[in-house]
C-alpha positions in Angstrom: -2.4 18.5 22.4 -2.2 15.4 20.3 -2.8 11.9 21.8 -2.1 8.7 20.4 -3.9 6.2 21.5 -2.7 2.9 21.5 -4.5 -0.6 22.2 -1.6 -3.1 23.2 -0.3 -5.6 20.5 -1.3 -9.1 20.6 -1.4 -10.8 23.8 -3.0 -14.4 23.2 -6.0 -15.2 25.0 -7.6 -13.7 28.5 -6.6 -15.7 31.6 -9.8 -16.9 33.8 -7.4 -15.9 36.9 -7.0 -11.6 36.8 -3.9 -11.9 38.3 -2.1 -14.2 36.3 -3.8 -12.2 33.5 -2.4 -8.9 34.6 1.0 -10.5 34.1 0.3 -11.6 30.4 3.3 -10.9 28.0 3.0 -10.2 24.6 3.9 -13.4 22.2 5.7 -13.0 19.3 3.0 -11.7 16.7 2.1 -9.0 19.9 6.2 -8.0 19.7 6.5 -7.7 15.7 3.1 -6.1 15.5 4.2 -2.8 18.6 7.9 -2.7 16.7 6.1 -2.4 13.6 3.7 0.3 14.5 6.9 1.6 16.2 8.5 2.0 12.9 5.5 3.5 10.8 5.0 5.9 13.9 9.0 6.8 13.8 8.6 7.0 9.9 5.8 9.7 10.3 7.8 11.6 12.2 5.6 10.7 15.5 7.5 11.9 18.6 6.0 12.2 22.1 6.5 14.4 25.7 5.2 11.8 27.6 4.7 7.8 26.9 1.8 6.7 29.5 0.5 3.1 30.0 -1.8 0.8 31.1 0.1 -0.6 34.1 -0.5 -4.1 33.1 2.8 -6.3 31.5 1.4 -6.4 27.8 0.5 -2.2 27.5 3.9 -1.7 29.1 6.1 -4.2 26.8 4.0 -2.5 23.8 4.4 1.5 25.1 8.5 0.1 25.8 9.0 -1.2 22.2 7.2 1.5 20.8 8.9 3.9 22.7 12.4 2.4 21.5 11.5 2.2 17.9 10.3 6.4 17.7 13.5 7.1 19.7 11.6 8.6 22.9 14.6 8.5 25.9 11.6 9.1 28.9 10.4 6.3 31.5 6.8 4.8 30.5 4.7 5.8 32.8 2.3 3.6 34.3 -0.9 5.4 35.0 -4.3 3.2 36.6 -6.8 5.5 34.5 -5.7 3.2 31.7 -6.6 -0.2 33.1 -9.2 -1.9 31.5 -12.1 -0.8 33.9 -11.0 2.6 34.2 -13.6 4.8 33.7 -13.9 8.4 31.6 -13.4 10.8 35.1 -9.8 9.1 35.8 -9.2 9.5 31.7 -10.3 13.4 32.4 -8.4 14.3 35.1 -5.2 12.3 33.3 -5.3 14.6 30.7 -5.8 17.3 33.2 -2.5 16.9 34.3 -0.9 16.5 30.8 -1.7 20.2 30.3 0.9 21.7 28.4 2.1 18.4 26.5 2.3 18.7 22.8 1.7 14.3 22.2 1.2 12.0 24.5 1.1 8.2 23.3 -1.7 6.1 25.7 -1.1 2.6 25.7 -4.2 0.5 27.4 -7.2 -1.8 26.7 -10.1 -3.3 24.7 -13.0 -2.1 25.6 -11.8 0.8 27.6 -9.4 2.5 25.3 -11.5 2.3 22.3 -14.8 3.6 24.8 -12.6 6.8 25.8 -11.3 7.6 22.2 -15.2 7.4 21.1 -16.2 9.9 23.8 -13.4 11.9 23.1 -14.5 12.5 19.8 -17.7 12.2 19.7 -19.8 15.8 19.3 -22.4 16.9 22.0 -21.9 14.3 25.0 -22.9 11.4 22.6 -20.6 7.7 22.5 -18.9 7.3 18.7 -17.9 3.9 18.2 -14.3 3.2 17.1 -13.0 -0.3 16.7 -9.2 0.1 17.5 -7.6 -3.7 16.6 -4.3 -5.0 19.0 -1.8 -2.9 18.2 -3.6 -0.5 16.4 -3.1 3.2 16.9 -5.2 6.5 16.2 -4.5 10.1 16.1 -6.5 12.5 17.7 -5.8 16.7 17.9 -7.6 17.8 21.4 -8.4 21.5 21.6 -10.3 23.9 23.0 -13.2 23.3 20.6 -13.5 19.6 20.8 -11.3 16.8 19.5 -10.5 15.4 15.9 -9.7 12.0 14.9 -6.7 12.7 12.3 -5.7 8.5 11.5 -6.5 5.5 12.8 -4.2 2.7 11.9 -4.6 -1.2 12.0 -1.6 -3.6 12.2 -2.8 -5.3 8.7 -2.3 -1.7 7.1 0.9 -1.0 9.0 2.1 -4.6 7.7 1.0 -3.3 4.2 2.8 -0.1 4.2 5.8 -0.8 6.1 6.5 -4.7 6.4 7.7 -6.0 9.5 11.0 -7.6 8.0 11.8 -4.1 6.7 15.3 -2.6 8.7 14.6 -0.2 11.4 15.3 3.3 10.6 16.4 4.4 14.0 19.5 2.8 15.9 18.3 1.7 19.3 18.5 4.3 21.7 19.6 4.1 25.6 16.4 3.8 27.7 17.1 5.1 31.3 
């Protein structure tokens, strides 16, 4: 299985009230920075059998535009094991029932996303740090002997390679 983890683009600041905060959309830098990393991802050839996301507003706008730009014609699926105090069990038993998925693209959180993608790769039960930037993305192969970071891309390199005022290279496709 390959996952592709995905911390959600940029957001502005944390709101004091969690509420309000779970409702925080992504601003303008947040929506060029998931299209681009869309559009590098859709350049590489990335495509997924399942999109799932944090349910909060800014993993799901990111996970939707990414979505759009790599042509993937699924629903986003919200999924609590990738809320920001989700914990490694939920993660596990996730990607328990993704079994038989080629790629899956994970949209979620600072520090929780990065915290799963550490243990995920990390060799004999120990924590790897990985420092995965808004609306950065890593590759990682899962199989039965462990799991290998391929890539891990930062939205300053994606700018770098692939410019955010460069055209799209897929039409928009019909989202159900």
């Amino acid at each position: 299985m390959i996952l592709y983890f995905c911390r959600h683009a940029n957001a502005g600041r944390s709101l004091p009230d969690p509420q309000r905060d779970a409702r925080r959309a992504l601003d303008p830098q947040g929506v060029a920075q998931a299209r681009n990393i869309g559009r590098l991802l859709a350049a590489a050839g990335v495509s997924a059998d399942a999109i799932w996301s944090s349910p909060l507003k800014r993993c799901m706008q990111t996970a939707s535009l990414l979505a759009n730009e790599i042509g993937y014609e699924g629903r986003v699926i919200p999924q609590t094991a990738l809320l920001p105090q989700a914990g490694i069990a939920a993660f596990r038993s996730l990607l328990r029932a993704g079994e038989g998925l080629e790629a899956v693209i994970l949209v979620g959180h600072k520090p929780s996303l990065a915290i799963l993608l550490g243990r995920l790769i990390a060799t004999s039960g120990a924590a790897t740090r990985v420092a995965l930037k808004k609306g950065g993305v890593a590759k990682v192969r899962v199989e039965a002997r462990g799991a290998r970071l391929e890539w891990l891309l930062t939205p300053k390199l994606a700018a770098l390679i692939y410019p955010p005022s460069t055209a799209k290279l897929r039409s928009k496709t019909v989202r159900k």
